[in-house]
mmCIF entry with sequence, helices, sheets and N, C-alpha, C, O atoms, coordinates in Angstrom:
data_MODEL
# 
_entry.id   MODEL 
# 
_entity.id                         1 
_entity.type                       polymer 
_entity.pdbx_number_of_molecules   1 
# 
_entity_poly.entity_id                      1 
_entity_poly.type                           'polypeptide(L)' 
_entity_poly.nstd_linkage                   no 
_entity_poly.nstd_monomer                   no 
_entity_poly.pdbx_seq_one_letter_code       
;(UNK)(UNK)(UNK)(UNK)(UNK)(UNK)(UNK)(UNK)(UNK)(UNK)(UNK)(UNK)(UNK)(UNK)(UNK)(UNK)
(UNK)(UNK)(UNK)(UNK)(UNK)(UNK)(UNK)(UNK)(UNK)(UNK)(UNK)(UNK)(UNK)(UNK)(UNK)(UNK)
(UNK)(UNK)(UNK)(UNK)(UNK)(UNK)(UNK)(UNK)(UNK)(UNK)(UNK)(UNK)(UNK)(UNK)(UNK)
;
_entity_poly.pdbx_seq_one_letter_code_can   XXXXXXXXXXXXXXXXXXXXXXXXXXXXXXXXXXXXXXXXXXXXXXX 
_entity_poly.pdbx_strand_id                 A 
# 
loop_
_entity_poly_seq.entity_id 
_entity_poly_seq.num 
_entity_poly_seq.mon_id 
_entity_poly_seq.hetero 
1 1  UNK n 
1 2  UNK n 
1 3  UNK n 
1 4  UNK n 
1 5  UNK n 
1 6  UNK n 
1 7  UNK n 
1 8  UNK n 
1 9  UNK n 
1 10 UNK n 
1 11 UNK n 
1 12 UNK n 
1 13 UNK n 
1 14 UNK n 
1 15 UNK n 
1 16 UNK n 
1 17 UNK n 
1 18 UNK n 
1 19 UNK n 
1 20 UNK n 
1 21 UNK n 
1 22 UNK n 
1 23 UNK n 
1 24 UNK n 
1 25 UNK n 
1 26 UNK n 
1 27 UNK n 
1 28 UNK n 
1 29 UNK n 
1 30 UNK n 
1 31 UNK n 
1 32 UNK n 
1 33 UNK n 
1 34 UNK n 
1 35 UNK n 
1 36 UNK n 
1 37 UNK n 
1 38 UNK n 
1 39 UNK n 
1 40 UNK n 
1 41 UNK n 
1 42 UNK n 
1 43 UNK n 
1 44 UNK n 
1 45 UNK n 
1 46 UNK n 
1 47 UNK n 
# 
_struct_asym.id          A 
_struct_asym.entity_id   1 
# 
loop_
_struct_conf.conf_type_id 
_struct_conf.id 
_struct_conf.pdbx_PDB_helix_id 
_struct_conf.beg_label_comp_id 
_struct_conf.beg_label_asym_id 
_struct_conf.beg_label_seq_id 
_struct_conf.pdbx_beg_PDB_ins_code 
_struct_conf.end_label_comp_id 
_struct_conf.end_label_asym_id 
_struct_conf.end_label_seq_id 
_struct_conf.pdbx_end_PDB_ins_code 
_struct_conf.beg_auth_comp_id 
_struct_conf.beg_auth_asym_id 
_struct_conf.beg_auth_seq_id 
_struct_conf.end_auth_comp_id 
_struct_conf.end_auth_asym_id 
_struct_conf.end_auth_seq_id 
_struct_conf.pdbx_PDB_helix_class 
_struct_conf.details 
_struct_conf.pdbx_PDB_helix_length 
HELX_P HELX_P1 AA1 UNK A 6  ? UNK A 15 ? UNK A 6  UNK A 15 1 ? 10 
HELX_P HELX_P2 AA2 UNK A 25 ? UNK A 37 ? UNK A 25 UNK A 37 1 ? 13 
HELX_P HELX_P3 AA3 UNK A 40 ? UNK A 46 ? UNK A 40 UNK A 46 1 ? 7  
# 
_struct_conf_type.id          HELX_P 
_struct_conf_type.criteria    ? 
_struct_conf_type.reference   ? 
# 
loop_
_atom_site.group_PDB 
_atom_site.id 
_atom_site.type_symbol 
_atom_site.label_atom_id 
_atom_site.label_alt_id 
_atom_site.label_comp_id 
_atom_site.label_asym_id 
_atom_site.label_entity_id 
_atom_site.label_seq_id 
_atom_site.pdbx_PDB_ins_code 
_atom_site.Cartn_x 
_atom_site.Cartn_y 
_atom_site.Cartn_z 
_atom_site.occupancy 
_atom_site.B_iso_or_equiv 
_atom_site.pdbx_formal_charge 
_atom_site.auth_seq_id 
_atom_site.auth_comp_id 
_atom_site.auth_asym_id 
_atom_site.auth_atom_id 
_atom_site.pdbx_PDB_model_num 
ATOM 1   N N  . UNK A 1 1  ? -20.661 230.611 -25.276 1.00 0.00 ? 1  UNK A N  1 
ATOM 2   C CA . UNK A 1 1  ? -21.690 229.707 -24.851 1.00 0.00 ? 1  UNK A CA 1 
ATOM 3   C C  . UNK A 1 1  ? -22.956 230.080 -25.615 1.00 0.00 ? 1  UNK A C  1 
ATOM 4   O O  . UNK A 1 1  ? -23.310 231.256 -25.525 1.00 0.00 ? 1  UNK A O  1 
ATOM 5   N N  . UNK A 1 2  ? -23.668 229.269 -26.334 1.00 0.00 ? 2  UNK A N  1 
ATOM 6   C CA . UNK A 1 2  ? -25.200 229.456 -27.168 1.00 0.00 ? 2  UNK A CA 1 
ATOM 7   C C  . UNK A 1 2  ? -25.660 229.598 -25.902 1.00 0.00 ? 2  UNK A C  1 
ATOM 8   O O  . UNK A 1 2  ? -25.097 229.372 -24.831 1.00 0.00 ? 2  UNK A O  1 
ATOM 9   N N  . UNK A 1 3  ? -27.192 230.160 -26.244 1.00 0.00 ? 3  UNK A N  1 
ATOM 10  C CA . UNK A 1 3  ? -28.043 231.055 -25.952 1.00 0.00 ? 3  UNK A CA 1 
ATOM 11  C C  . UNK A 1 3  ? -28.624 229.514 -24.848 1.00 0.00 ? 3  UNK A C  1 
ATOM 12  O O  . UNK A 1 3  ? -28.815 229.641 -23.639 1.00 0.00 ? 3  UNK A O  1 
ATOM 13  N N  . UNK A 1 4  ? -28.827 228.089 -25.646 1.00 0.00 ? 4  UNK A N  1 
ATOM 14  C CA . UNK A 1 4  ? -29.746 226.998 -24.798 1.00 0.00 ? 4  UNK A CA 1 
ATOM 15  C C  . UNK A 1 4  ? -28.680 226.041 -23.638 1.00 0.00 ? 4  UNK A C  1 
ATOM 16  O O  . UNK A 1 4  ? -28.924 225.024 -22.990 1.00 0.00 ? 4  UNK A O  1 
ATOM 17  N N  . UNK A 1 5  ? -27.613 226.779 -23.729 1.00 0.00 ? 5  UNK A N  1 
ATOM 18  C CA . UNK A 1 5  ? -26.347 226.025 -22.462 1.00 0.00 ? 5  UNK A CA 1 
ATOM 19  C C  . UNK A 1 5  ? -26.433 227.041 -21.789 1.00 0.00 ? 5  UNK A C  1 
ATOM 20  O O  . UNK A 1 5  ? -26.082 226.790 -20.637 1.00 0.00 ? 5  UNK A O  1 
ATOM 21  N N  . UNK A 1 6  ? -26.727 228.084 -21.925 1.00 0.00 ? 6  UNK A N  1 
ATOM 22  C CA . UNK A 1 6  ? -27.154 229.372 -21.273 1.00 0.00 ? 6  UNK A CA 1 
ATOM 23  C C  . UNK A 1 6  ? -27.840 228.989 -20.291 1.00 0.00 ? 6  UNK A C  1 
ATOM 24  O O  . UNK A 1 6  ? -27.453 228.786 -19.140 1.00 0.00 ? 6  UNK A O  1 
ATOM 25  N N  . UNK A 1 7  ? -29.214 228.846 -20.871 1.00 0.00 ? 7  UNK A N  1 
ATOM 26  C CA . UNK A 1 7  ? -29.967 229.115 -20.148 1.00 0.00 ? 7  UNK A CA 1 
ATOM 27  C C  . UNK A 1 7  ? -30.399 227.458 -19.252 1.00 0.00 ? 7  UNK A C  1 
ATOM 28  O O  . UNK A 1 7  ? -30.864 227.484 -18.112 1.00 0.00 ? 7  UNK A O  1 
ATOM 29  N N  . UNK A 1 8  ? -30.203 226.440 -19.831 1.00 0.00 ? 8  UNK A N  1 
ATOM 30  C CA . UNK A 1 8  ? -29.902 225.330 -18.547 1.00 0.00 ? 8  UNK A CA 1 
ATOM 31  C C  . UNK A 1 8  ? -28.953 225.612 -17.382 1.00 0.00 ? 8  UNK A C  1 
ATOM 32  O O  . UNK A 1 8  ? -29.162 225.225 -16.232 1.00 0.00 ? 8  UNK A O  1 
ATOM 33  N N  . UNK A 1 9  ? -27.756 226.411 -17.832 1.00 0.00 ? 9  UNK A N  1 
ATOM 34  C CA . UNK A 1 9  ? -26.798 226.577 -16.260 1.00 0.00 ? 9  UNK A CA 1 
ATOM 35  C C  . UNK A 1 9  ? -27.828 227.729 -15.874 1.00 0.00 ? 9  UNK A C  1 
ATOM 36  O O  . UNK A 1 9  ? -27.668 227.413 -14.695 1.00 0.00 ? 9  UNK A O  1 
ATOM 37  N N  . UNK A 1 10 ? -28.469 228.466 -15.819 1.00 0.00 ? 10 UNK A N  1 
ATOM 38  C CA . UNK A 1 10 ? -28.949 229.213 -15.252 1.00 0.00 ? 10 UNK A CA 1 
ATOM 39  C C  . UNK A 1 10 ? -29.934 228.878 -14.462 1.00 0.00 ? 10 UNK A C  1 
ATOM 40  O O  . UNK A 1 10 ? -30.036 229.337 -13.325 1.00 0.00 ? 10 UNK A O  1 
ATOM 41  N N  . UNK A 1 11 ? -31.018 227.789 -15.133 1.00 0.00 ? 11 UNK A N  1 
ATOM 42  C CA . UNK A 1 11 ? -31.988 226.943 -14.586 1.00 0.00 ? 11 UNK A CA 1 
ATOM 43  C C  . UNK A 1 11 ? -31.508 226.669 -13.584 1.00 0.00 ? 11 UNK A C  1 
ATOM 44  O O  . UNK A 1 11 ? -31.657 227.045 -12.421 1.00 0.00 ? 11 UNK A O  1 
ATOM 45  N N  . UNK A 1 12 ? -30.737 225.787 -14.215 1.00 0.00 ? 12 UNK A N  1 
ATOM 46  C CA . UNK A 1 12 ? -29.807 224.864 -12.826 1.00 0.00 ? 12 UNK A CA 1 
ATOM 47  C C  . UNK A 1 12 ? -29.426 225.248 -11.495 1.00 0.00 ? 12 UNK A C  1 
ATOM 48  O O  . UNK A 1 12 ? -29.510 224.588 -10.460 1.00 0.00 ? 12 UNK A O  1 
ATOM 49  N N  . UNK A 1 13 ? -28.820 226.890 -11.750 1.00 0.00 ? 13 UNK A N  1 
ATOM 50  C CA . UNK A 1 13 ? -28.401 227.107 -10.368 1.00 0.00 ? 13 UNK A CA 1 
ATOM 51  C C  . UNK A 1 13 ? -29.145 228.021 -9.802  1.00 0.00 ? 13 UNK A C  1 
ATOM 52  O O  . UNK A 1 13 ? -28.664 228.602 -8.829  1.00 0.00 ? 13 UNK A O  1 
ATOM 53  N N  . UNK A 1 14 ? -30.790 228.458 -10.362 1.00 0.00 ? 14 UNK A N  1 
ATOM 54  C CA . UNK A 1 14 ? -31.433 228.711 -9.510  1.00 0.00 ? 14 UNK A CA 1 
ATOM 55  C C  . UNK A 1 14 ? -32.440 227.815 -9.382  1.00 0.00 ? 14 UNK A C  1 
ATOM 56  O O  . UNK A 1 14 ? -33.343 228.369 -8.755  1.00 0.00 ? 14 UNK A O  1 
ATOM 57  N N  . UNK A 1 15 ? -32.714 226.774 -9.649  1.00 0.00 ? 15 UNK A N  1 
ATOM 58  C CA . UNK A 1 15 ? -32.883 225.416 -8.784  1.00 0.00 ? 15 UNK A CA 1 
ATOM 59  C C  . UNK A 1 15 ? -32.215 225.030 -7.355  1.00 0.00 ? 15 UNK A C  1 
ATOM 60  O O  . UNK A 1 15 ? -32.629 224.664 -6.255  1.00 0.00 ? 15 UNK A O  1 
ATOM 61  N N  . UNK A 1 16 ? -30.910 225.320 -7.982  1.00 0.00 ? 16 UNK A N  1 
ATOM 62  C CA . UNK A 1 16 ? -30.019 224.834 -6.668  1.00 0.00 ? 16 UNK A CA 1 
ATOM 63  C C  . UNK A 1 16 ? -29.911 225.511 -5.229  1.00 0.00 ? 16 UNK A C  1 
ATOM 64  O O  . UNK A 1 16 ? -29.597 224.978 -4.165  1.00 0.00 ? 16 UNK A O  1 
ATOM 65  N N  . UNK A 1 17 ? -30.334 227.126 -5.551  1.00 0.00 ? 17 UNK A N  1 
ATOM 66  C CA . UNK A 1 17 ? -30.449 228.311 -4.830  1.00 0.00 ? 17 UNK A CA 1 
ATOM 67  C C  . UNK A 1 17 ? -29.077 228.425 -4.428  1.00 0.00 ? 17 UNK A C  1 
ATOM 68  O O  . UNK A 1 17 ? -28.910 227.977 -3.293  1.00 0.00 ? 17 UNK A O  1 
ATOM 69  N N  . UNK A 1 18 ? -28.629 228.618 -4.661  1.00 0.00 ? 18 UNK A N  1 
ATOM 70  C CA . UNK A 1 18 ? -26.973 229.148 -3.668  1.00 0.00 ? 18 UNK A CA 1 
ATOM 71  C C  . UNK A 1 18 ? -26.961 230.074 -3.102  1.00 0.00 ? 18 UNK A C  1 
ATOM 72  O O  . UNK A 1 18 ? -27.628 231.046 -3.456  1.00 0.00 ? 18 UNK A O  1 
ATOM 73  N N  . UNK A 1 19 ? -26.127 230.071 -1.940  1.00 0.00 ? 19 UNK A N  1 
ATOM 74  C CA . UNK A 1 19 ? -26.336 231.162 -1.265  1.00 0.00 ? 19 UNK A CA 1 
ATOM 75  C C  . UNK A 1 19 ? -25.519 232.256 -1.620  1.00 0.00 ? 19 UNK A C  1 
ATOM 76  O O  . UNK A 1 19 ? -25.741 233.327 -1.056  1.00 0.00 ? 19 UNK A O  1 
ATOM 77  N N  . UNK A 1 20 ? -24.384 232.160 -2.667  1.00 0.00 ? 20 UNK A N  1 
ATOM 78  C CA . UNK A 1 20 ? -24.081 233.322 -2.858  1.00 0.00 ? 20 UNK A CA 1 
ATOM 79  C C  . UNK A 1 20 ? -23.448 232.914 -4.607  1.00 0.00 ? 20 UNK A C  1 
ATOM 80  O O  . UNK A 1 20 ? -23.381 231.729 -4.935  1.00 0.00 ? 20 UNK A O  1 
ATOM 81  N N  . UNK A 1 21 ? -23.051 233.971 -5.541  1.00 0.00 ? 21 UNK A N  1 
ATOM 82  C CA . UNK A 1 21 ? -23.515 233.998 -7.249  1.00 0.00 ? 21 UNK A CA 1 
ATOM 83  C C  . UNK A 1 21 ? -22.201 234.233 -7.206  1.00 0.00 ? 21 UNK A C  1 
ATOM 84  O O  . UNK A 1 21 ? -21.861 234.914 -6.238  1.00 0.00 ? 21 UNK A O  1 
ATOM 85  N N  . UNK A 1 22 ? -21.372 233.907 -7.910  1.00 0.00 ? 22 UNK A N  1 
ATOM 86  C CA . UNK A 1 22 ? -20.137 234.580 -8.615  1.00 0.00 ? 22 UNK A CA 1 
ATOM 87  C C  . UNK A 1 22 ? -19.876 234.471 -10.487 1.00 0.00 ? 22 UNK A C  1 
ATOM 88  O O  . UNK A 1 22 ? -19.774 233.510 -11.249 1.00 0.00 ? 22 UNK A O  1 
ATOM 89  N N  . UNK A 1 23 ? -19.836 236.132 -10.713 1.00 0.00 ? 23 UNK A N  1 
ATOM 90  C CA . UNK A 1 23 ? -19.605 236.629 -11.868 1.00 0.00 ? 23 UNK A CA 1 
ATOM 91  C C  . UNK A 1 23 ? -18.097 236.355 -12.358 1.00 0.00 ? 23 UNK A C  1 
ATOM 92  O O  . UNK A 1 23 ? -17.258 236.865 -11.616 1.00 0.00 ? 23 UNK A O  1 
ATOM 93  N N  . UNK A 1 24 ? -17.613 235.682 -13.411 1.00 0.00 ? 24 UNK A N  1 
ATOM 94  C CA . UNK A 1 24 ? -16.057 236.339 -13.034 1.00 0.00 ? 24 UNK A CA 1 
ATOM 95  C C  . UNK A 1 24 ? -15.426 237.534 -13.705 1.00 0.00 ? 24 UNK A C  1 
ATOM 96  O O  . UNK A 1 24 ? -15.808 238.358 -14.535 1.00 0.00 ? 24 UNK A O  1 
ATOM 97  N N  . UNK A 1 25 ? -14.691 237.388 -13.259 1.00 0.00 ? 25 UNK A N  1 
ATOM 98  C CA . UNK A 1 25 ? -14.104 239.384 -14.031 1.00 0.00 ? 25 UNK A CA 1 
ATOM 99  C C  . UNK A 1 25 ? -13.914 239.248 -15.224 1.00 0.00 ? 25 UNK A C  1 
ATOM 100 O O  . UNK A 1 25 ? -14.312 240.223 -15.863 1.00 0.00 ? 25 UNK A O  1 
ATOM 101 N N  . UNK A 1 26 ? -13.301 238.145 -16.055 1.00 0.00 ? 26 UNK A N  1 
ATOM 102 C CA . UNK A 1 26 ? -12.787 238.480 -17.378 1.00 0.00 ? 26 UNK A CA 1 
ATOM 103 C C  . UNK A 1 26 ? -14.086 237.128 -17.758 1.00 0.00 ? 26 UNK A C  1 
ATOM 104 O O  . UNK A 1 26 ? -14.331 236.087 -17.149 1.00 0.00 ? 26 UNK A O  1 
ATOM 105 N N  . UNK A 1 27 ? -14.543 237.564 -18.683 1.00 0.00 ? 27 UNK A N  1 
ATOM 106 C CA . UNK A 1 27 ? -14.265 238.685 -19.581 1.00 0.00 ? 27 UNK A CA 1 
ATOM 107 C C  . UNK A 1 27 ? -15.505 240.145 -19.537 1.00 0.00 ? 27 UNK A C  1 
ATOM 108 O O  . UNK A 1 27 ? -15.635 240.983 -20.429 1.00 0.00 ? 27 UNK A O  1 
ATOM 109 N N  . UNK A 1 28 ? -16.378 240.070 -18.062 1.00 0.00 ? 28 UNK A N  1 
ATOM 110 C CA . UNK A 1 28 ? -17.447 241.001 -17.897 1.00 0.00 ? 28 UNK A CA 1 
ATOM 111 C C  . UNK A 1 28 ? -16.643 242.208 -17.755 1.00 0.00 ? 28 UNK A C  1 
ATOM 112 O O  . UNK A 1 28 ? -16.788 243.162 -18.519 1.00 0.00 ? 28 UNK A O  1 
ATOM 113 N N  . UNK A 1 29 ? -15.656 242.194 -16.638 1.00 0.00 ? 29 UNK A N  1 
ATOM 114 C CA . UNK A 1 29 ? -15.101 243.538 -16.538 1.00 0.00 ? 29 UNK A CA 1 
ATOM 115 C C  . UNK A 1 29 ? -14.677 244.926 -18.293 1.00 0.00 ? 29 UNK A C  1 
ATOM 116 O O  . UNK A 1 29 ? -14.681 246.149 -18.429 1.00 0.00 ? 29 UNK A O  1 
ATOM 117 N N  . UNK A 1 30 ? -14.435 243.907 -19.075 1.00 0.00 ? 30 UNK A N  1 
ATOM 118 C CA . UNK A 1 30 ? -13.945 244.286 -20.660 1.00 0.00 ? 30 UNK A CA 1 
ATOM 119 C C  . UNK A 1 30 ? -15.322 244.789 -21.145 1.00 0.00 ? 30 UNK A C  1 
ATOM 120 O O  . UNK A 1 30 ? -15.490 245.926 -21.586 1.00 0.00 ? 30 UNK A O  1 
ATOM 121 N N  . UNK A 1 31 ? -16.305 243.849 -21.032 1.00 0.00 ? 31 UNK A N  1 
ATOM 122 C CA . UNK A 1 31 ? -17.582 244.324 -21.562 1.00 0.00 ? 31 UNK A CA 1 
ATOM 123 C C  . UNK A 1 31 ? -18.244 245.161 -20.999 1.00 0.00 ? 31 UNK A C  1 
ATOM 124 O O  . UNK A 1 31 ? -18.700 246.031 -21.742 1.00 0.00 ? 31 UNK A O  1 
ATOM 125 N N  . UNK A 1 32 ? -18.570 245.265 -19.537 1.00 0.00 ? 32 UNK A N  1 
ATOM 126 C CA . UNK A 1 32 ? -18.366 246.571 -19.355 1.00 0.00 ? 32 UNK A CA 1 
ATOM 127 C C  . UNK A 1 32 ? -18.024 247.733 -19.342 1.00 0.00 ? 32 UNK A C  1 
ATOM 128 O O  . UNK A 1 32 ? -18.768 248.672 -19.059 1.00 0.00 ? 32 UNK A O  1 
ATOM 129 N N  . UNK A 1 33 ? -17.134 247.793 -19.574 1.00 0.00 ? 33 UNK A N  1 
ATOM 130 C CA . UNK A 1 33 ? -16.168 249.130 -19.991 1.00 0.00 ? 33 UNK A CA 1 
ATOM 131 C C  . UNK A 1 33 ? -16.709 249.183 -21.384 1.00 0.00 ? 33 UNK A C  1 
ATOM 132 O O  . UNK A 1 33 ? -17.286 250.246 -21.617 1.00 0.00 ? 33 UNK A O  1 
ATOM 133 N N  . UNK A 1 34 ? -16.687 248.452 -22.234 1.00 0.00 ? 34 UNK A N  1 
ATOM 134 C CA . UNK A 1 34 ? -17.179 248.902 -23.887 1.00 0.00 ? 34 UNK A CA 1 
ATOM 135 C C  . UNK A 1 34 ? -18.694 249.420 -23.863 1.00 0.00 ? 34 UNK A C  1 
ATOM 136 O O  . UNK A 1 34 ? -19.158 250.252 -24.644 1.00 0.00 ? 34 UNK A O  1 
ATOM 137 N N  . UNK A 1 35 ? -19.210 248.938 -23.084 1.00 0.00 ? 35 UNK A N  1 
ATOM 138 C CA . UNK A 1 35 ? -20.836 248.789 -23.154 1.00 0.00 ? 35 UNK A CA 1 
ATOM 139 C C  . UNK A 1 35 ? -20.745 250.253 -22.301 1.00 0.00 ? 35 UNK A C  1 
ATOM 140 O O  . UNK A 1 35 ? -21.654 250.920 -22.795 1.00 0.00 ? 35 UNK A O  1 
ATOM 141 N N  . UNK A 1 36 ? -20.276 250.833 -21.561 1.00 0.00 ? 36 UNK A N  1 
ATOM 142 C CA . UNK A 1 36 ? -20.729 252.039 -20.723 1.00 0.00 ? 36 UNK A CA 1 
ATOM 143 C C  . UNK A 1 36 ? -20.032 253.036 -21.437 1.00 0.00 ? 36 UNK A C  1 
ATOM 144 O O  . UNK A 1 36 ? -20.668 254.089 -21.458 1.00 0.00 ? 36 UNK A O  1 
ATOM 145 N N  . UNK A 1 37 ? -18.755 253.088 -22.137 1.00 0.00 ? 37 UNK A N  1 
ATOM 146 C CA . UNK A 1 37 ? -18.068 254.008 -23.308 1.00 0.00 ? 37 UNK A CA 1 
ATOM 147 C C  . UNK A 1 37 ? -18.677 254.041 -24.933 1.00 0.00 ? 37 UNK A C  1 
ATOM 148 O O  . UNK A 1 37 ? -18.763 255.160 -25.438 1.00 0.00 ? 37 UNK A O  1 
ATOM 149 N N  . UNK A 1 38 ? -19.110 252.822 -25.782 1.00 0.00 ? 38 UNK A N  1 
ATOM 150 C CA . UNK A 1 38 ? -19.084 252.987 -26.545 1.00 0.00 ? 38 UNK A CA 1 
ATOM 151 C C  . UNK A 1 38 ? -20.611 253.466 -27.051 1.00 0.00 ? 38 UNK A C  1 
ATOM 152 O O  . UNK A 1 38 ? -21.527 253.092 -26.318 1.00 0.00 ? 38 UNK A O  1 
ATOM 153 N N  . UNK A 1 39 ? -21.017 254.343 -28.360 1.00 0.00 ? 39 UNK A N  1 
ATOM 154 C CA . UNK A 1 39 ? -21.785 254.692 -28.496 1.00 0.00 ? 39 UNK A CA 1 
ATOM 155 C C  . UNK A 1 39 ? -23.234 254.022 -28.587 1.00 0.00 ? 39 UNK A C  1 
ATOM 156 O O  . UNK A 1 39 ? -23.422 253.023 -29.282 1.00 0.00 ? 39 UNK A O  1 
ATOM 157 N N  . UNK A 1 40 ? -24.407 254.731 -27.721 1.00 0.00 ? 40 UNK A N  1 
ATOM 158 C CA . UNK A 1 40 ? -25.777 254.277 -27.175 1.00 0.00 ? 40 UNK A CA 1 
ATOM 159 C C  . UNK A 1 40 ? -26.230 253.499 -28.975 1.00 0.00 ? 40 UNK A C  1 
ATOM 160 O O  . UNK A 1 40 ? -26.762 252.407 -28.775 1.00 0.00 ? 40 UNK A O  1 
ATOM 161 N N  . UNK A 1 41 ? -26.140 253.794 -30.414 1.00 0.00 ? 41 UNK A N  1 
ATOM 162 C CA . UNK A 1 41 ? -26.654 252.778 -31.630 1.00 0.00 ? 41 UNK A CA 1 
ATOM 163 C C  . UNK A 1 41 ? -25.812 252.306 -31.907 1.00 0.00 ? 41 UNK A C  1 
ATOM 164 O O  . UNK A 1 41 ? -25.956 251.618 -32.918 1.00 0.00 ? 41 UNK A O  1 
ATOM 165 N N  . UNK A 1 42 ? -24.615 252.308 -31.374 1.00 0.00 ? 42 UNK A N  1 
ATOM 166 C CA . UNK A 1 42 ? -23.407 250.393 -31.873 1.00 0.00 ? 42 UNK A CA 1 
ATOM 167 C C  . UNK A 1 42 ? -23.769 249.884 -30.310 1.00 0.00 ? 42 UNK A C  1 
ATOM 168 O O  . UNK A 1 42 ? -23.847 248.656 -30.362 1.00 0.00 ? 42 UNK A O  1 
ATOM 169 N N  . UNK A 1 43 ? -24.012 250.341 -28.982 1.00 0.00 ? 43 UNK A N  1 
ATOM 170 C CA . UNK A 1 43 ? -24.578 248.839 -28.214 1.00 0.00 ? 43 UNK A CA 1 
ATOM 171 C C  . UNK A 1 43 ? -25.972 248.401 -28.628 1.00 0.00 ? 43 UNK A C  1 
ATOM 172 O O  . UNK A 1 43 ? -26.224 247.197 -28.570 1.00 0.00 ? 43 UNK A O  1 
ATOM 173 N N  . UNK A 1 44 ? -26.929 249.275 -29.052 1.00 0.00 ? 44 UNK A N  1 
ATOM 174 C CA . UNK A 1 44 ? -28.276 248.365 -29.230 1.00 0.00 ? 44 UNK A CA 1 
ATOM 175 C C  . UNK A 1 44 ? -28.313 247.782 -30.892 1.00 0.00 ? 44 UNK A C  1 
ATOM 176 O O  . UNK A 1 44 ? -29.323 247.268 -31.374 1.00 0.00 ? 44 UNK A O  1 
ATOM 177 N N  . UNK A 1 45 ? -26.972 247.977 -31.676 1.00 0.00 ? 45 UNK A N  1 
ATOM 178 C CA . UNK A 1 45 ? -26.809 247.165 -32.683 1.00 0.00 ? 45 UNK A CA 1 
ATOM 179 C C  . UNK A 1 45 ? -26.444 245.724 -32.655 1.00 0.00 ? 45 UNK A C  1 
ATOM 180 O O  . UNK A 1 45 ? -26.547 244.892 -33.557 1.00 0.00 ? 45 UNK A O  1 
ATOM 181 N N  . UNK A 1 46 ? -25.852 245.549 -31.043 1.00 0.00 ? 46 UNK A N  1 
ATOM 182 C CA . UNK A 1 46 ? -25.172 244.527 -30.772 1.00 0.00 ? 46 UNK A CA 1 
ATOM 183 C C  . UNK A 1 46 ? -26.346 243.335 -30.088 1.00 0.00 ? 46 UNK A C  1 
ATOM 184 O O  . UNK A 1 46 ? -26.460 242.121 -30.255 1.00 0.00 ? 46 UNK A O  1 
ATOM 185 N N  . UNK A 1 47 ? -27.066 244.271 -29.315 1.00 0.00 ? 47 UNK A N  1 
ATOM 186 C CA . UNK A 1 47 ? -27.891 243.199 -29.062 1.00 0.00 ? 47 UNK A CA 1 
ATOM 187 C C  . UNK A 1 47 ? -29.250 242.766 -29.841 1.00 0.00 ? 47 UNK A C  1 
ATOM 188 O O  . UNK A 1 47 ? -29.875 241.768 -29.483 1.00 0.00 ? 47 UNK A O  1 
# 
């Protein structure tokens, strides 16, 4: 997803307020694990 479909669903659903957020696991669970193992100058290369 680009960076500006991004950030309209995001608008959007805190416009909408919901009462509760769901993340889904794949593919955060993966990126997590890389991002908390792999070395502190290849993650801030990434972002």
């Amino acid at each position: 997803m680009d960076s500006a479909t991004g950030s309209r669903a995001l608008v959007k659903a805190i416009e909408r307020e919901p009462v509760s957020a769901y993340v889904p696991g794949w593919p955060w669970t993966v990126v997590g694990f890389f991002l908390r193992n792999l070395p502190l100058k290849l993650v801030a290369r990434m972002s």
